[in-house]
Backbone as CSV, one residue per row, in Angstrom:
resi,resn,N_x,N_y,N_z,CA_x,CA_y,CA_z,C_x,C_y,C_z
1,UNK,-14.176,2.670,17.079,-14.617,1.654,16.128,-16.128,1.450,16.186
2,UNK,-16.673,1.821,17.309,-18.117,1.218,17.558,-18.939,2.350,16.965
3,UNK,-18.647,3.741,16.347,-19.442,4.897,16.059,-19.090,4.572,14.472
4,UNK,-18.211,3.847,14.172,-17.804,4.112,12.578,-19.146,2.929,11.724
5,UNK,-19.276,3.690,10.645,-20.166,3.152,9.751,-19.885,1.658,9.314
6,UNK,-20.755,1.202,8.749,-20.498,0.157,7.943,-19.737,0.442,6.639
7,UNK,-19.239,-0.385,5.641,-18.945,-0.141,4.222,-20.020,-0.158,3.357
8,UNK,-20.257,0.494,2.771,-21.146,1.018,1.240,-21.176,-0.527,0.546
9,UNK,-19.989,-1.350,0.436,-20.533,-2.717,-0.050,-21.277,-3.360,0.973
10,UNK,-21.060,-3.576,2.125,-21.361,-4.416,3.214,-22.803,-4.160,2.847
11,UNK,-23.280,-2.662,3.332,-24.690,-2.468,3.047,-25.364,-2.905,2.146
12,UNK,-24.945,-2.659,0.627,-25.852,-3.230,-0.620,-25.599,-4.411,-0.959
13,UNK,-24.884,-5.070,-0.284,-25.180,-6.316,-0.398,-26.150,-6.760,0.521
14,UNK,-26.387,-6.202,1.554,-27.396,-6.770,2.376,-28.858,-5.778,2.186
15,UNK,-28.633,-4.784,0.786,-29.789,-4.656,-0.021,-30.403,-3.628,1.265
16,UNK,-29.033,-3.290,1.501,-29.600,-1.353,2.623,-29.387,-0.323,1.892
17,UNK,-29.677,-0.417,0.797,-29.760,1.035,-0.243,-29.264,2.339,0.207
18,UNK,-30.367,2.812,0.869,-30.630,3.961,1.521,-29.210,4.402,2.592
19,UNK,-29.261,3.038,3.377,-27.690,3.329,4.508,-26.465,3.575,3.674
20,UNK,-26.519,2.006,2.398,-25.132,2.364,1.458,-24.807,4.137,0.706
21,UNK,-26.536,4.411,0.120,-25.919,6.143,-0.176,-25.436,6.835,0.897
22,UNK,-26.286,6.485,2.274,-25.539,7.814,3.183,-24.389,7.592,3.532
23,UNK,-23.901,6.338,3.355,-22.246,6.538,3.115,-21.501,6.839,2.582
24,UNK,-21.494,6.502,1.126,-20.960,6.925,-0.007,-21.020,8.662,0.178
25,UNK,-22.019,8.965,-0.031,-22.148,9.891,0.482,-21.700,11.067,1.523
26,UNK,-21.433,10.761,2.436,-20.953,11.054,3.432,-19.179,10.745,3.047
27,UNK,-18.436,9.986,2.959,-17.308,9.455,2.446,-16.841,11.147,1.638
28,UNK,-17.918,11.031,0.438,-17.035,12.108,-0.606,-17.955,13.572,-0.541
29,UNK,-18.056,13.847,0.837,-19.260,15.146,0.980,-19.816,16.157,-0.004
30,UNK,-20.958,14.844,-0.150,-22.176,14.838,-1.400,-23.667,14.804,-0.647
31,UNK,-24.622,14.828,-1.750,-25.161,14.995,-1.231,-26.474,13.228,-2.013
32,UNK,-27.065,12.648,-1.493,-27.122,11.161,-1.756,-27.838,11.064,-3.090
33,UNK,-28.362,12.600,-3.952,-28.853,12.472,-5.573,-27.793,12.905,-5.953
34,UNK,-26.622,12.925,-5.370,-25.577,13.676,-6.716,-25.018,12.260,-7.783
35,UNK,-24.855,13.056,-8.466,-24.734,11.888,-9.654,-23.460,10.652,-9.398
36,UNK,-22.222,11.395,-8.780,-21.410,11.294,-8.165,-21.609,9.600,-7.275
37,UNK,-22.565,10.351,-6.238,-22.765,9.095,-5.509,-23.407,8.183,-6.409
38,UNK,-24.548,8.469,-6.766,-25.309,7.632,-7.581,-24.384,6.563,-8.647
39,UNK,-23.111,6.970,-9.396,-22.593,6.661,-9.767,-21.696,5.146,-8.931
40,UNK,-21.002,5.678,-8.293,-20.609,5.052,-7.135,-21.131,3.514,-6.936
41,UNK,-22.710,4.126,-6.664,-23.583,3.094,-5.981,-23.711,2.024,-7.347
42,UNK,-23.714,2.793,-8.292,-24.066,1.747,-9.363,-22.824,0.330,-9.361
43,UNK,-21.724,1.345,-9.224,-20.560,0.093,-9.746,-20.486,-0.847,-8.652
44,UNK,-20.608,-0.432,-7.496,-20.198,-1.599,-6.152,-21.682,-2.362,-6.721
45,UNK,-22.760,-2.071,-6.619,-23.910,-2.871,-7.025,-23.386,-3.766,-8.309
46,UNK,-22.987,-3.112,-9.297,-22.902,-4.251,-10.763,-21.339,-5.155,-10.058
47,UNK,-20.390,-4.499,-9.290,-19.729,-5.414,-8.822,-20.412,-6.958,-8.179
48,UNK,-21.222,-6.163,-7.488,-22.075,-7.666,-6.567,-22.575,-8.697,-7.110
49,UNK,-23.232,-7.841,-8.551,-23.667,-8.453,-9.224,-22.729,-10.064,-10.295
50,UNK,-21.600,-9.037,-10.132,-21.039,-10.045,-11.183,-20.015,-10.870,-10.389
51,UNK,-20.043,-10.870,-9.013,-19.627,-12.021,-7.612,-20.513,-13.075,-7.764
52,UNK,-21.612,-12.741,-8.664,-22.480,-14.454,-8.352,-23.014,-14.417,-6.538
53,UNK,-23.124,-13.223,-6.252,-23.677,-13.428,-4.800,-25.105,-12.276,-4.239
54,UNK,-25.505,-11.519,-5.490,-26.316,-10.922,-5.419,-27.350,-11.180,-4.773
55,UNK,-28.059,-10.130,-3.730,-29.455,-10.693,-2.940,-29.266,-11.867,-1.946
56,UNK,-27.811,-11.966,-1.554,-27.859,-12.838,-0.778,-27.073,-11.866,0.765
57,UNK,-27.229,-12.634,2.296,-27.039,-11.397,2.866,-25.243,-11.622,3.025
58,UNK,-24.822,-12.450,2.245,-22.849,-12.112,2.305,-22.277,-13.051,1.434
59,UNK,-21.108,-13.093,1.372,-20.548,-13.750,0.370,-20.013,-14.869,1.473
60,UNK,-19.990,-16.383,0.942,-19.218,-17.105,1.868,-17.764,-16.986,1.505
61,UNK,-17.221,-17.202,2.657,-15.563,-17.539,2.791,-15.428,-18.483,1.731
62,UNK,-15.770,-19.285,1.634,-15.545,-20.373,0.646,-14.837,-19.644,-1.055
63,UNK,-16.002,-18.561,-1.394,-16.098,-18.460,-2.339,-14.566,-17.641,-2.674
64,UNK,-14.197,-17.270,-1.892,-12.852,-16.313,-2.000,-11.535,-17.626,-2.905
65,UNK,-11.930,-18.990,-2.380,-11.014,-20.403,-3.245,-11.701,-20.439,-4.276
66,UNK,-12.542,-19.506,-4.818,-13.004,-20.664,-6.134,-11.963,-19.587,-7.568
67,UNK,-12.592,-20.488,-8.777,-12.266,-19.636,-10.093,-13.356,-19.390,-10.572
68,UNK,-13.424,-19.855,-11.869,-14.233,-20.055,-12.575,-14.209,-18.551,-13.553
69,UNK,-15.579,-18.098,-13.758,-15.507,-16.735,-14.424,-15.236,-15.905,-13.473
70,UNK,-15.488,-16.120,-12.044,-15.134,-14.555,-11.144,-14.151,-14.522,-10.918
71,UNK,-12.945,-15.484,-10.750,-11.797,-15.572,-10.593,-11.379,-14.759,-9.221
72,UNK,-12.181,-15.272,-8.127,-12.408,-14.547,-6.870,-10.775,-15.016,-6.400
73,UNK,-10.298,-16.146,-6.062,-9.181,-17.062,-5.641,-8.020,-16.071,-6.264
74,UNK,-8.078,-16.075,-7.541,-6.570,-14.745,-8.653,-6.631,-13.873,-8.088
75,UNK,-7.770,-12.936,-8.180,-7.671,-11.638,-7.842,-7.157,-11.204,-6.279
76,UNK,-7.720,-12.365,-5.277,-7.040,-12.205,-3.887,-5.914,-12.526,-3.668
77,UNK,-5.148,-13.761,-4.265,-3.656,-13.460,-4.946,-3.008,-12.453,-5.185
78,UNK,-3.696,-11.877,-5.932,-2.783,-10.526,-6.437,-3.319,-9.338,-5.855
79,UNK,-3.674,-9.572,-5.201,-3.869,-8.315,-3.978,-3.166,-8.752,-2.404
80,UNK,-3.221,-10.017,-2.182,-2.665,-10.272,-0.999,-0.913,-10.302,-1.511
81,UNK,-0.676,-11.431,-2.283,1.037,-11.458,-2.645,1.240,-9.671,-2.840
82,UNK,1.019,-8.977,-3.480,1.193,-7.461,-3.613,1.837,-6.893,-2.584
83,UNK,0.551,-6.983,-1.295,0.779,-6.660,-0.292,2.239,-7.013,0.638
84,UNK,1.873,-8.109,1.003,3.058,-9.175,0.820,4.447,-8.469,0.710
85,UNK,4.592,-8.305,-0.148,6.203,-8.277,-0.809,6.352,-6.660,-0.899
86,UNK,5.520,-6.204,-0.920,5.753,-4.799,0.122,6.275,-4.837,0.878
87,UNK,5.762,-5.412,1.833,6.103,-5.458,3.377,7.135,-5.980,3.650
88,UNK,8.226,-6.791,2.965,8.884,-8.049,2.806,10.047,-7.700,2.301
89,UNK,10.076,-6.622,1.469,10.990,-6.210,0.493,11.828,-5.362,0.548
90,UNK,12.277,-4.607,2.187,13.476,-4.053,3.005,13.118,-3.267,3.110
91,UNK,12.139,-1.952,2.933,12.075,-0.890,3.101,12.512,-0.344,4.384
92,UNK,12.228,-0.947,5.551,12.011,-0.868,6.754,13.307,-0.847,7.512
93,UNK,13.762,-1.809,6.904,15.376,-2.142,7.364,16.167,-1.022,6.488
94,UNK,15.886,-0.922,5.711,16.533,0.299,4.832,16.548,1.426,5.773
95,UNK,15.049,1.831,6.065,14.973,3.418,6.773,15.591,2.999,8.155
96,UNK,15.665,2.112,8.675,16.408,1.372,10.113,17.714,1.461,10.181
97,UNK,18.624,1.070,9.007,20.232,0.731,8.997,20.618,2.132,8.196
98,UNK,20.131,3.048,7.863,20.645,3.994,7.154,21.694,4.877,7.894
99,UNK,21.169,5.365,9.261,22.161,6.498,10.210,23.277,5.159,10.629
100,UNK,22.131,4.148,10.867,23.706,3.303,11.430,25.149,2.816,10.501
101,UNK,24.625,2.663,9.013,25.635,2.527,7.622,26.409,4.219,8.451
102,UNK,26.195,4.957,7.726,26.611,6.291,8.078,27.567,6.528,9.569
103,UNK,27.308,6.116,10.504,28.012,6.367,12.007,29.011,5.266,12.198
104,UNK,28.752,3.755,11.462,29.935,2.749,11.540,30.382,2.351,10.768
105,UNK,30.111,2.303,9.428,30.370,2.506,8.201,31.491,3.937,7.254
106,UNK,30.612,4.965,7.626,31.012,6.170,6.939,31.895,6.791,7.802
107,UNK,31.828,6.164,9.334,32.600,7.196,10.365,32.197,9.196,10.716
108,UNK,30.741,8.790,10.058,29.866,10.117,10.611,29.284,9.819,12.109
109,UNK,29.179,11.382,12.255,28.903,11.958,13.938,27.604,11.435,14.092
110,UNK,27.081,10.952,14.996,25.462,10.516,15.187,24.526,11.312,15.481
111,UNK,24.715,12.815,15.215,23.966,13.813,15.264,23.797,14.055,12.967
112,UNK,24.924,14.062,12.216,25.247,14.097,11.222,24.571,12.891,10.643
113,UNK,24.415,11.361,11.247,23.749,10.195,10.747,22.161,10.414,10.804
114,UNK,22.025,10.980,12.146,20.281,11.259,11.838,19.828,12.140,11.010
115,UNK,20.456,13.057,10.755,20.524,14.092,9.906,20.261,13.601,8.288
116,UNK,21.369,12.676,7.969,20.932,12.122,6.487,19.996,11.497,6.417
117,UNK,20.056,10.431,8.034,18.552,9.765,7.602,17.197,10.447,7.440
118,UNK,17.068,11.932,7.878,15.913,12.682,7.664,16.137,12.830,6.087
119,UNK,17.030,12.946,5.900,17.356,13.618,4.034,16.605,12.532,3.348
120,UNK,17.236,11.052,3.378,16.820,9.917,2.807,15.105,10.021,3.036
121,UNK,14.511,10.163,4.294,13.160,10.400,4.507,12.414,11.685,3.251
122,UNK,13.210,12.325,2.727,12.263,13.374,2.408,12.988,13.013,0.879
123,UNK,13.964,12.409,0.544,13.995,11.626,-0.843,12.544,10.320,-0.885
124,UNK,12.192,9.822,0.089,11.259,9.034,0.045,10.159,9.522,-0.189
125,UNK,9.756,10.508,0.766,8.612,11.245,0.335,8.489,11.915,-1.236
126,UNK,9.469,12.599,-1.798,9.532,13.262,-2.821,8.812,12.248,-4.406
127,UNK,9.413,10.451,-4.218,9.622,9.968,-5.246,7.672,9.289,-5.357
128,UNK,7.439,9.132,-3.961,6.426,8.815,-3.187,5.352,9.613,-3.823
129,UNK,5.615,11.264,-3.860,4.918,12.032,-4.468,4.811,11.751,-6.103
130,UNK,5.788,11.384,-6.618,6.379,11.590,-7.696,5.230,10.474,-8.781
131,UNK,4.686,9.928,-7.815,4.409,8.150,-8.332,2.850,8.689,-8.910
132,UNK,1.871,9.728,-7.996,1.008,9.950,-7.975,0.772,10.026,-9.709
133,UNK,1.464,10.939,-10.355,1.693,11.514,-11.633,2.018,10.828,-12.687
134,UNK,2.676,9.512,-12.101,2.977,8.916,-13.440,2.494,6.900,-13.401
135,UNK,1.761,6.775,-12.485,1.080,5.792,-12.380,0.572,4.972,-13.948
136,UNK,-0.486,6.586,-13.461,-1.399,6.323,-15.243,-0.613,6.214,-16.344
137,UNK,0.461,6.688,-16.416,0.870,7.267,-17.796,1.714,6.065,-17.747
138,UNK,2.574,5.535,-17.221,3.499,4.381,-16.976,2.665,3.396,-16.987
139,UNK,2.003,2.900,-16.238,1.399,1.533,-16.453,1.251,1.294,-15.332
140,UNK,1.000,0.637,-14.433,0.991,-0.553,-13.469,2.312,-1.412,-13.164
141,UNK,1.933,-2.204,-14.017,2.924,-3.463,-14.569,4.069,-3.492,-14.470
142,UNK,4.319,-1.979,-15.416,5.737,-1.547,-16.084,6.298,-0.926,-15.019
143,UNK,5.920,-0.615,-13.850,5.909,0.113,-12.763,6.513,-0.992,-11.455
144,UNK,5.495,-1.666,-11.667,5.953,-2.758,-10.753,7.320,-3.401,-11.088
145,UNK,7.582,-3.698,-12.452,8.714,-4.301,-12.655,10.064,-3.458,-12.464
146,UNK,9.861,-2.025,-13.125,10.716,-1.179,-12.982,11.115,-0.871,-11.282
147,UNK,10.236,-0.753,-10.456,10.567,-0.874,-9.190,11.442,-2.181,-8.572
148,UNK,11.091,-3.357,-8.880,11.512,-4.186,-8.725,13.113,-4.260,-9.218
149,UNK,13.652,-4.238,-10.421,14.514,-3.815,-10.761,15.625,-3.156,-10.100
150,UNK,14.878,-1.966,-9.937,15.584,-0.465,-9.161,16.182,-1.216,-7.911
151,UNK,15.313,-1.790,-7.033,15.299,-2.100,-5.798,16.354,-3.212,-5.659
152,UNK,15.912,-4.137,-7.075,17.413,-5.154,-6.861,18.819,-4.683,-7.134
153,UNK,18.823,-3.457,-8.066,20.271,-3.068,-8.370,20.377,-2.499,-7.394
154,UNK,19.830,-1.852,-6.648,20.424,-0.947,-5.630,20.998,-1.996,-4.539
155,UNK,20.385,-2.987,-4.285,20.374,-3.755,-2.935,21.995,-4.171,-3.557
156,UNK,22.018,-4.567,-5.316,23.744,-5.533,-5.294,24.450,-3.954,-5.186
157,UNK,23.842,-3.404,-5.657,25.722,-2.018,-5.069,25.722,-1.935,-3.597
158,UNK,24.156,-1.924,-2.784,24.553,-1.925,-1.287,25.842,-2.883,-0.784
159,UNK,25.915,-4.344,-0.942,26.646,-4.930,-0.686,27.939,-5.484,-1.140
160,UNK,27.772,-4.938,-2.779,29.516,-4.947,-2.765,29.815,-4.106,-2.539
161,UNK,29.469,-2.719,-2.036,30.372,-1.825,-1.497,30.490,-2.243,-0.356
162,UNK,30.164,-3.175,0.207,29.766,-3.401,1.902,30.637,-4.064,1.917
163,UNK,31.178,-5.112,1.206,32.195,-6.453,1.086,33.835,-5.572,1.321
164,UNK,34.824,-4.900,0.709,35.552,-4.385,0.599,35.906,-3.880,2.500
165,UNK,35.009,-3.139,3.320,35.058,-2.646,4.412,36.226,-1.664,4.203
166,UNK,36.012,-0.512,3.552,36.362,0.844,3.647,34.908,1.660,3.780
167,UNK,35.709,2.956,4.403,34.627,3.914,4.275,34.457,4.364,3.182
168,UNK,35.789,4.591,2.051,35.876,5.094,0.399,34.129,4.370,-0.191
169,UNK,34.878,2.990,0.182,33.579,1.812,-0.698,32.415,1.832,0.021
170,UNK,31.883,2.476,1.363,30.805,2.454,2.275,29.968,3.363,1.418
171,UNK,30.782,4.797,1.186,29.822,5.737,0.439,29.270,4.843,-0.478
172,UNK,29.631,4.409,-1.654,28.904,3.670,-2.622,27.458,2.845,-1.969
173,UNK,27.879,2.267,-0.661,26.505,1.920,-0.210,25.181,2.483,0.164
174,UNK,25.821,3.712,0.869,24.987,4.713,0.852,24.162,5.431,-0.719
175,UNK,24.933,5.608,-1.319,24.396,5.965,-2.820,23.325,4.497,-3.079
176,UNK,23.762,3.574,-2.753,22.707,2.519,-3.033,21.154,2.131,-2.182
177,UNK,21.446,3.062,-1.029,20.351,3.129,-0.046,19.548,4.032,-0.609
178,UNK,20.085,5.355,-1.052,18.954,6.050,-1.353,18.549,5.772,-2.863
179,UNK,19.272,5.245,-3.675,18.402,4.934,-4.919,17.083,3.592,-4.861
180,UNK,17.612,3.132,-3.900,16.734,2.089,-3.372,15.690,2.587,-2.615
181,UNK,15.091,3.511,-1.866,14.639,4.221,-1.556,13.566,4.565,-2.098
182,UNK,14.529,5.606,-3.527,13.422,6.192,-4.774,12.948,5.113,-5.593
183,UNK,13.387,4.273,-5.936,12.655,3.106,-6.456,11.584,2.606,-5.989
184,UNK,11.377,2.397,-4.316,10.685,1.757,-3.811,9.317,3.059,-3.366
185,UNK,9.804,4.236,-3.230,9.140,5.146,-3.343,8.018,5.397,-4.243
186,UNK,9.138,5.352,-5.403,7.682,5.480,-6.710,6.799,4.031,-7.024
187,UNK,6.900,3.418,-6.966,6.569,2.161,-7.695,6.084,1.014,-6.455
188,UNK,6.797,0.349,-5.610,6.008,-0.612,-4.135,5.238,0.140,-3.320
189,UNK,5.943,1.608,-3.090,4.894,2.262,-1.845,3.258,2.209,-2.424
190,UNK,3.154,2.626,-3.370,1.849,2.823,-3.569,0.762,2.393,-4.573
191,UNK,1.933,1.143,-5.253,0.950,0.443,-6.554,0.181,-0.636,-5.412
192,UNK,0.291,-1.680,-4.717,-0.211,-1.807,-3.939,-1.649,-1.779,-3.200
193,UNK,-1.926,-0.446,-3.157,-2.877,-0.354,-2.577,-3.983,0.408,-3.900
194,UNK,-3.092,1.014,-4.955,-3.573,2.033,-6.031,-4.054,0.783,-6.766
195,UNK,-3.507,-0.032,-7.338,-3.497,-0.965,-8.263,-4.665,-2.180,-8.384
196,UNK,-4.391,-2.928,-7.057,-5.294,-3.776,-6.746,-6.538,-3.612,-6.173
197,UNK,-6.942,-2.172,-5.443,-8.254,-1.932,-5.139,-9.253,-2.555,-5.867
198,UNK,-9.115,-2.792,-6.808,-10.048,-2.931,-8.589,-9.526,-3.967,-8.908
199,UNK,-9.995,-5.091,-9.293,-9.435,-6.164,-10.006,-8.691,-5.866,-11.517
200,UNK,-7.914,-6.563,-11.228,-7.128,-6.461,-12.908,-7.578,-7.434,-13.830
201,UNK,-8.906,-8.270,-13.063,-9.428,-8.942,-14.302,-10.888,-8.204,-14.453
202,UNK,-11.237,-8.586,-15.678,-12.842,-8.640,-15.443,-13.594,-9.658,-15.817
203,UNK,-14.930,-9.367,-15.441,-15.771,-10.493,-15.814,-16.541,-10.678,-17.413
204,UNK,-16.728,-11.699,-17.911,-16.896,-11.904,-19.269,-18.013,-11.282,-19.647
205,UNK,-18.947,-10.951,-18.685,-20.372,-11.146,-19.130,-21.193,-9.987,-18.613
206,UNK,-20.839,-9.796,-17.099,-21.479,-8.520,-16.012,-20.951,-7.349,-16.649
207,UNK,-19.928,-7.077,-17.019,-18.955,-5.724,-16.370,-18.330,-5.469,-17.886
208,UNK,-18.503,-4.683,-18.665,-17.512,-4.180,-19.350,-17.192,-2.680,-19.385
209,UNK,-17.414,-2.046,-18.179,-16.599,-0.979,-18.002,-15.619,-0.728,-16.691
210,UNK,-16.223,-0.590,-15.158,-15.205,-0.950,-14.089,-15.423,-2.222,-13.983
211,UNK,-14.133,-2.359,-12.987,-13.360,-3.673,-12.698,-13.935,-4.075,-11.366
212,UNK,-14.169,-5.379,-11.297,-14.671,-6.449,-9.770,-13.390,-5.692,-8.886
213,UNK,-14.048,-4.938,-7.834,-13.311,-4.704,-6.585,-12.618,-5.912,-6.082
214,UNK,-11.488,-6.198,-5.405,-10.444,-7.056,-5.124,-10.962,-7.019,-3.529
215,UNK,-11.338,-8.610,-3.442,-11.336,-8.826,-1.768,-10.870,-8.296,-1.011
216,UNK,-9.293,-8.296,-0.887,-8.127,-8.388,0.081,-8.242,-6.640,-0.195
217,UNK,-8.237,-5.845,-1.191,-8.667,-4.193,-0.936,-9.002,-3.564,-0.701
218,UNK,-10.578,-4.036,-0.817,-11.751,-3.401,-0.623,-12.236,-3.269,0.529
219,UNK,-11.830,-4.565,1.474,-11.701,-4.450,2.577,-10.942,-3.814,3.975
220,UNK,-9.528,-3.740,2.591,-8.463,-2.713,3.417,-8.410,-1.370,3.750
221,UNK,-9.361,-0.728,2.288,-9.661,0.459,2.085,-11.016,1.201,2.783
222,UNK,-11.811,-0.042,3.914,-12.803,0.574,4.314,-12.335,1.679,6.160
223,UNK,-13.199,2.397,5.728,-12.345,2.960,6.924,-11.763,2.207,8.467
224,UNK,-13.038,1.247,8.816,-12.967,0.089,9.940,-11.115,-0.246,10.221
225,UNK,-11.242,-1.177,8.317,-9.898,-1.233,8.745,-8.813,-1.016,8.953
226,UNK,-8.613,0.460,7.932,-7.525,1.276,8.212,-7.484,2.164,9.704
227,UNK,-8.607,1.912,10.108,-7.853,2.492,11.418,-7.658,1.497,12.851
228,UNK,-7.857,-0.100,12.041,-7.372,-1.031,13.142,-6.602,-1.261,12.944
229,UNK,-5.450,-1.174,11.571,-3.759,-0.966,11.019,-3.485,-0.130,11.831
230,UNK,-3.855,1.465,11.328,-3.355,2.034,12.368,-2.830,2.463,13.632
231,UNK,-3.897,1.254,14.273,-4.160,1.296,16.169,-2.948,-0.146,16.583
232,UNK,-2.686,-1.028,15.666,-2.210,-2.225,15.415,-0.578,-1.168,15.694
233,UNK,-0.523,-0.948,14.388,1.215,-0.221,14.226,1.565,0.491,15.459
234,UNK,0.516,1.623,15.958,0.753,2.119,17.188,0.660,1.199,18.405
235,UNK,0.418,0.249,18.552,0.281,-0.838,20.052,2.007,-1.507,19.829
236,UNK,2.277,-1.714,18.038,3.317,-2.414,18.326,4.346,-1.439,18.537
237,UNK,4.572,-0.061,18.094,5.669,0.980,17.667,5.662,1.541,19.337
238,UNK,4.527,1.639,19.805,4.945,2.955,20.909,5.713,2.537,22.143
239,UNK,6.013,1.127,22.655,7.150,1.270,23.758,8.347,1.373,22.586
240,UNK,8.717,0.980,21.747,10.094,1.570,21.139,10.437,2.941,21.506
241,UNK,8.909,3.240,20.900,9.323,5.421,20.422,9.446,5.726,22.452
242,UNK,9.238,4.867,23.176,8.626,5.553,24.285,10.408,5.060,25.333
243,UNK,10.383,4.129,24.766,11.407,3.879,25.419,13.467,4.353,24.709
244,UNK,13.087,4.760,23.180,14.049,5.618,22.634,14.213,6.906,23.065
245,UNK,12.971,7.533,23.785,13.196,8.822,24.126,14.087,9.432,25.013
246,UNK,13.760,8.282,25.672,15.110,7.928,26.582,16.628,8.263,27.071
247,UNK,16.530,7.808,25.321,18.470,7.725,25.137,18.781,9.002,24.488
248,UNK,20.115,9.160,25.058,20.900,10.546,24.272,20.877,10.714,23.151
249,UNK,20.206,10.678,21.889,20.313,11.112,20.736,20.900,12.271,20.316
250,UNK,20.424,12.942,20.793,21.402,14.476,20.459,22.038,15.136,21.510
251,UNK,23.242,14.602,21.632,23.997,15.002,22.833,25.570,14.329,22.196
């Protein structure tokens, strides 16, 4: 953490020009006249600009509650709730209870349960991929809702097949895990972080081509902090993985 750069906003807001290109820069290996960067530099700058905090050396905390025309308070809303309900919205427990539906549920072998749950993993990945492609063309919005959707029908077939307690009616749950899955695949995994980087509003007056970068994003997306998520997930995940290794899984 102590060798990693600052952020390209951090800098031009504190009106370090020169440091903000060699980041940007450096980031998308350019070179600091390519138009590219130059480009770059312009929008986080007209962003700053239209924060109402220009030339000053940071933005206060404060300003993240206000409205008005920057609508700083909305936009971190809808980048934090986003986040939020990601995280919130079963995925986890999904990829968690899947071999176990399957081994006490389905009355599959627990070599055969991990087995699907890799399958379900690479249906996740697939839809995951799938999202990249049709973001733009779908919408946002229409995306979000359609996920949402997906995710609730799947969750009511998970459990009335669950209610009955046969294995006949278990499969049906399973069919509801992995459509739940691909739903959440294309559409929560990655609008999220795709979506809200950029504000979905703009400003009346500064900006009529890109969008005011989103607090709660912009910050997520700098490298600093994705790799204190990272170091975070691994402090909390590794006595699990360390202490699962443990047990007989495949035996």
């Amino acid at each position: 953490m102590i060798w990693l750069p600052e952020s390209p906003r951090w800098l031009l807001t504190r009106e370090s020009y020169e440091e903000g290109e060699t980041v940007i820069a450096a980031l998308r290996g350019l070179e600091r006249e390519d138009k590219e960067t130059q480009l770059q530099k312009q929008i986080i700058l007209d962003s700053i600009r239209a924060s109402g905090y220009a030339g000053r050396k940071g933005t206060p905390f404060k300003a993240v509650f206000t409205g008005g025309r920057t609508q700083h308070f909305r936009r971190m809303m809808l980048g934090v709730s986003s986040q939020f309900m990601q995280q919130v919205g079963g995925c986890n427990a999904v990829i968690y209870y899947f071999p176990i539906l399957f081994e006490q549920s389905i009355h599959q072998s627990h070599n055969i349960s991990l087995l699907l749950g890799g399958v379900n993993m690479i249906v996740y990945a697939i839809f995951a991929t799938v999202s990249w492609f049709i973001i733009e063309r779908v919408g946002r919005r229409k995306l979000f809702l359609w996920g949402t959707v997906g995710q609730c029908l799947s969750m009511v077939l998970v459990f009335s097949c669950l209610i009955p307690g046969t294995t006949a009616a278990a499969k049906g749950a399973a069919v509801g895990l992995f459509t739940y899955i691909a739903s959440f695949g294309a559409s929560w995994l990655p609008l999220p972080w795709v979506s809200l980087s950029r504000s979905l509003l703009k400003t009346r007056q500064w900006l009529t081509g890109p969008a005011v970068p989103c607090r709660d994003q912009s910050h997520q997306n700098t490298p600093e902090s994705q790799c204190s998520l990272h170091l975070l997930k691994l402090a909390i995940q590794l006595p699990y993985v360390v202490y699962n290794l443990s047990l007989p899984y495949l035996t």
